[in-house]
C-alpha positions as CSV (number, residue, x, y, z in Angstrom):
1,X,55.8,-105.9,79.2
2,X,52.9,-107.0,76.9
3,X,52.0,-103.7,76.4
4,X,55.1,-102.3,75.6
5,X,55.3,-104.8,72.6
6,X,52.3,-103.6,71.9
7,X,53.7,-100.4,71.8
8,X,57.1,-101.0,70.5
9,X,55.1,-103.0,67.0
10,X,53.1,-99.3,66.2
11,X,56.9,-97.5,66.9
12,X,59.3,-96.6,64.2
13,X,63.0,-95.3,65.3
14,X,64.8,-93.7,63.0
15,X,68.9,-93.5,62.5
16,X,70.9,-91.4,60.4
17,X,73.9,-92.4,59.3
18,X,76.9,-91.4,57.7
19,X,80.3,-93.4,58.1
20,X,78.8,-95.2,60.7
21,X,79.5,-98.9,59.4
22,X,81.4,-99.7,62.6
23,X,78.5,-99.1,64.4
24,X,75.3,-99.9,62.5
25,X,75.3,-103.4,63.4
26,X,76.0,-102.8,67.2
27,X,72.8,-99.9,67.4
28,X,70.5,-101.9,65.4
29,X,70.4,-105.3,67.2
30,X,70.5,-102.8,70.4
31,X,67.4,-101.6,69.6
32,X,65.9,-104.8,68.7
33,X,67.0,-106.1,72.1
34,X,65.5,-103.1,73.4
35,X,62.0,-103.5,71.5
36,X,61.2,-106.4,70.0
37,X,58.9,-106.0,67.4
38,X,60.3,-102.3,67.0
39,X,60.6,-101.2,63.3
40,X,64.2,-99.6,62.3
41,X,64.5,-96.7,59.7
42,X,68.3,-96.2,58.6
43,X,68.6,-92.5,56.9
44,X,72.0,-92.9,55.4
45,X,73.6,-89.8,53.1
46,X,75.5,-91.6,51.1
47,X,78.1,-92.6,53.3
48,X,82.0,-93.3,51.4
49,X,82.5,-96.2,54.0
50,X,79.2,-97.8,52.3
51,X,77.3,-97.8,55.5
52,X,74.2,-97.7,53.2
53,X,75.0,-100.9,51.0
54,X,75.7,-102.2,54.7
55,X,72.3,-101.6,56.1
56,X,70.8,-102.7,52.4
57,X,72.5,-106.1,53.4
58,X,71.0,-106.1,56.7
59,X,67.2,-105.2,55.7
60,X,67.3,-108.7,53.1
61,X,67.5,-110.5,56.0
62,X,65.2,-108.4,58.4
63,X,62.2,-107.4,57.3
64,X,61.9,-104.6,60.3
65,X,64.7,-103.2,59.1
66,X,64.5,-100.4,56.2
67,X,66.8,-97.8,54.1
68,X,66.2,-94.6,53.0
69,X,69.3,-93.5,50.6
70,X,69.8,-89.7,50.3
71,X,72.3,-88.4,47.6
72,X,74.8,-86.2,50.0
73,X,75.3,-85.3,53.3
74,X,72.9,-82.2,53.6
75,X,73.0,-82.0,57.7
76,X,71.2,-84.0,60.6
77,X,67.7,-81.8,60.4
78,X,67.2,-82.4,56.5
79,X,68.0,-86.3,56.4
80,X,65.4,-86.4,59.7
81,X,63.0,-84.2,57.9
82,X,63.4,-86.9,55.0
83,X,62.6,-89.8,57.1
84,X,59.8,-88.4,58.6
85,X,58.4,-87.9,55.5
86,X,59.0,-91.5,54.3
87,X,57.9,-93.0,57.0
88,X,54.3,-91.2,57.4
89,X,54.0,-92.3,53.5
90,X,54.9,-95.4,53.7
91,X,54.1,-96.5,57.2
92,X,50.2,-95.5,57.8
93,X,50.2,-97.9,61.1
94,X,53.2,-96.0,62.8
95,X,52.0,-94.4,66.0
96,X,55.5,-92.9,67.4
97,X,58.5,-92.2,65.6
98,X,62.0,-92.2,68.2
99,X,65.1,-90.0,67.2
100,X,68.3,-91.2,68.1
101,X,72.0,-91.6,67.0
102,X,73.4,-94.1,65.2
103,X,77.0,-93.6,67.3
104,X,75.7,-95.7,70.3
105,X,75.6,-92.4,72.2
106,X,72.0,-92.7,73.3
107,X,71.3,-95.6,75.5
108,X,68.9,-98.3,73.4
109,X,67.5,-99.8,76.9
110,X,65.8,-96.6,77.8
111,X,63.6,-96.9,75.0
112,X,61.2,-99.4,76.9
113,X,60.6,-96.8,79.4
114,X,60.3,-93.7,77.0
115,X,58.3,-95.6,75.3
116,X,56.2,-96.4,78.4
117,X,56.5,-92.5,79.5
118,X,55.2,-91.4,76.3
119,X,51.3,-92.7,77.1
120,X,51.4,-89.4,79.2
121,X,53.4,-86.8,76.8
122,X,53.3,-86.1,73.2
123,X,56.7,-86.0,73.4
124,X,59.7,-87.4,75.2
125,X,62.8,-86.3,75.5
126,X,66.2,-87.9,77.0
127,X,67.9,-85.4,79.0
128,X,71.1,-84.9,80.3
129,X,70.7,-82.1,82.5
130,X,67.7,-82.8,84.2
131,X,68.5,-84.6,87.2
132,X,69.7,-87.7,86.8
133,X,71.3,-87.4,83.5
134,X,75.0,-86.8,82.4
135,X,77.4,-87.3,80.2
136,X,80.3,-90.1,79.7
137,X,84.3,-89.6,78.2
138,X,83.4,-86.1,77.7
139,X,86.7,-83.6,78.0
140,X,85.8,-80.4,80.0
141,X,85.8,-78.7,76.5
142,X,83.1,-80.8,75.4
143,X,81.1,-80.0,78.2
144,X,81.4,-76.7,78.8
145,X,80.0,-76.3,74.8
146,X,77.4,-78.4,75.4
147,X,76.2,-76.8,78.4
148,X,76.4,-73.3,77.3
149,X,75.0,-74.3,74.3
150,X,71.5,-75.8,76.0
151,X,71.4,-72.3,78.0
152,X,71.8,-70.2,74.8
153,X,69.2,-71.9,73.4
154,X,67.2,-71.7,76.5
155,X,67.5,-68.2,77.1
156,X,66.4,-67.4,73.4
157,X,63.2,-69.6,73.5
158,X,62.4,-69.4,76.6
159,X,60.7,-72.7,77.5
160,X,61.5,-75.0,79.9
161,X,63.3,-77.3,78.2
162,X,66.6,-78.4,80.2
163,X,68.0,-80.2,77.2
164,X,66.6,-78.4,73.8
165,X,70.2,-79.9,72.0
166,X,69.6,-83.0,72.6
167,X,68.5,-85.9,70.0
168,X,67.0,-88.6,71.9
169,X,63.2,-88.1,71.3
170,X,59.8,-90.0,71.4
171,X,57.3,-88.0,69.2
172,X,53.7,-88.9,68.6
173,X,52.9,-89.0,64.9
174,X,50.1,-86.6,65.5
175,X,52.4,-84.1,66.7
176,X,55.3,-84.3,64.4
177,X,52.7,-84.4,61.9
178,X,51.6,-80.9,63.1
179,X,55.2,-79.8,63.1
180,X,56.0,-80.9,59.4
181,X,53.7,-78.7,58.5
182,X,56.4,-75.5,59.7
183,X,59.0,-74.4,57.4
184,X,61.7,-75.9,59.0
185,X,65.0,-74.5,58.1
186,X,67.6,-75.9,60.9
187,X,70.0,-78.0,58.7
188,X,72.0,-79.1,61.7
189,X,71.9,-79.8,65.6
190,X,69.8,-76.6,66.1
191,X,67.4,-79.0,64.5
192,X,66.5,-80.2,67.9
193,X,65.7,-77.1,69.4
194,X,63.5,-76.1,66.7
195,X,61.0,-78.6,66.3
196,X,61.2,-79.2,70.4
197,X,60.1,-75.2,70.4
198,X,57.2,-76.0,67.9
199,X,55.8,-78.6,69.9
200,X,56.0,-76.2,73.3
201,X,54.2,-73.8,71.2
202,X,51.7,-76.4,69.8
203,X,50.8,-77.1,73.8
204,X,52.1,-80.5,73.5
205,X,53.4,-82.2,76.8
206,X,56.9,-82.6,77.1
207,X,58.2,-84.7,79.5
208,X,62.4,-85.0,80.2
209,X,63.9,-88.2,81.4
210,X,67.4,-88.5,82.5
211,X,69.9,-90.4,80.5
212,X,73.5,-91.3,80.8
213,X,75.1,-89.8,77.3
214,X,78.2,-91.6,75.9
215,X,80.6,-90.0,73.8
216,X,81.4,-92.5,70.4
217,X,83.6,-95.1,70.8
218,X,84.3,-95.6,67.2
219,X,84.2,-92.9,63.9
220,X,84.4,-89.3,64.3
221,X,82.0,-87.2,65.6
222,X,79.7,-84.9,63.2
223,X,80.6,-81.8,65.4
224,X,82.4,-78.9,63.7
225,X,82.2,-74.9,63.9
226,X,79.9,-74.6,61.2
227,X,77.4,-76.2,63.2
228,X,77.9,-74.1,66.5
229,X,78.3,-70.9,64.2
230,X,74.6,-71.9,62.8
231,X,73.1,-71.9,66.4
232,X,74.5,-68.6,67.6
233,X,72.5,-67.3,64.8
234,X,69.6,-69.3,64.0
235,X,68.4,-69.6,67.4
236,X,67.2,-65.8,67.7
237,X,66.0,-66.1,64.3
238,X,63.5,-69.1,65.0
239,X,62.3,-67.5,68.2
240,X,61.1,-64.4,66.2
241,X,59.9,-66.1,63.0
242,X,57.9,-68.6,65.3
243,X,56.1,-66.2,67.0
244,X,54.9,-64.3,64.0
């Protein structure tokens, strides 16, 4: 346990947010419960339900808690590409940096142990289709797009990756460091299967560990056809531009 403090103190996890004010509070004091010690970014784009001047509030009274404001919603891959940045500018003593959703999707009390796994991977990914892992108050729709969607990418990387969608992720700074410096041009959920591709490439260790997924309880999900439009074509289009 000792060590995991240790751990958790040199660990910064980042949030995105927009119109998440109905659940900022709930994910943050998650987390804290989680990892004490743990440092909180909260990437907001400008959210009309003032889920920024909400975590603003928060961080005067905590001072692991911190706010990066961004002017518009410009998709998930920029505003984590943004607090990336921030934080390896402004945080030297960071030594892992999680992804996860502000939605309470991700499960907070796996952190401990992702935490714990990532000693023996440079990164660490929670999966819902290695065994072990699933989904919760997911229609059939929802699930069959989800699955196809984590075989597309599969097929068109071709690494062995069960869940390359997902965006629950332990990353060593060295090796998102690495990866910042790739043009990354993924605005939106096919984020997560690019920069997991760059770090196969890189020869990092990836390690998956199953986690129960929960759909949101509360504000509307960030989904749309845009975003599944962008995969079926960016997805070939990293794969080639990689390898060159």
């Amino acid at each position: 346990m000792n060590s995991i403090k240790s751990l958790s103190a040199k660990t910064l996890v980042c949030l995105p947010t927009y119109n998440e004010a109905r659940n900022l509070y709930e994910i943050t004091n998650a987390v804290f419960r989680a990892l004490p010690g743990v440092s909180i970014l909260v990437i907001d784009d400008n959210s009309p339900d003032k889920t920024g001047m909400m975590a603003e509030q928060m961080a005067r009274n905590n001072p692991q808690l911190s706010v990066l404001h961004r002017s518009r919603k410009e998709g998930l891959g920029r505003a984590y590409l943004d607090g990336f940045r921030h934080a390896f500018l402004s945080r030297h003593d960071v030594r892992r940096i999680v992804q996860m959703d502000a939605d309470l999707s991700h499960p907070p009390e796996l952190l401990p142990h992702m935490l714990d796994m990532s000693r023996k991977a440079d990164l660490v990914i929670g999966s819902r289709y290695v065994a072990g892992g699933r989904t919760r108050n997911w229609g059939i729709h929802r699930r069959m797009i989800s699955r196809f969607g984590s075989l597309y990418a599969r097929a068109w990387l071709g690494i062995p990756v069960c869940d390359l969608t997902g965006g629950f992720k332990v990353w060593h700074r060295e090796l998102l460091e690495q990866i910042l410096t790739y043009s990354i041009d993924s605005g939106g959920y096919v984020f997560q299967a690019e920069t997991t591709f760059l770090a196969h490439r890189l020869g990092a260790c990836v390690r998956e560990v199953p986690i129960l997924f929960t759909d949101r309880y509360a504000g509307k999900s960030k989904m749309s056809a845009a975003i599944a439009f962008e995969a079926c074509w960016h997805l070939p289009s990293i794969r080639w531009k990689k390898r060159l």
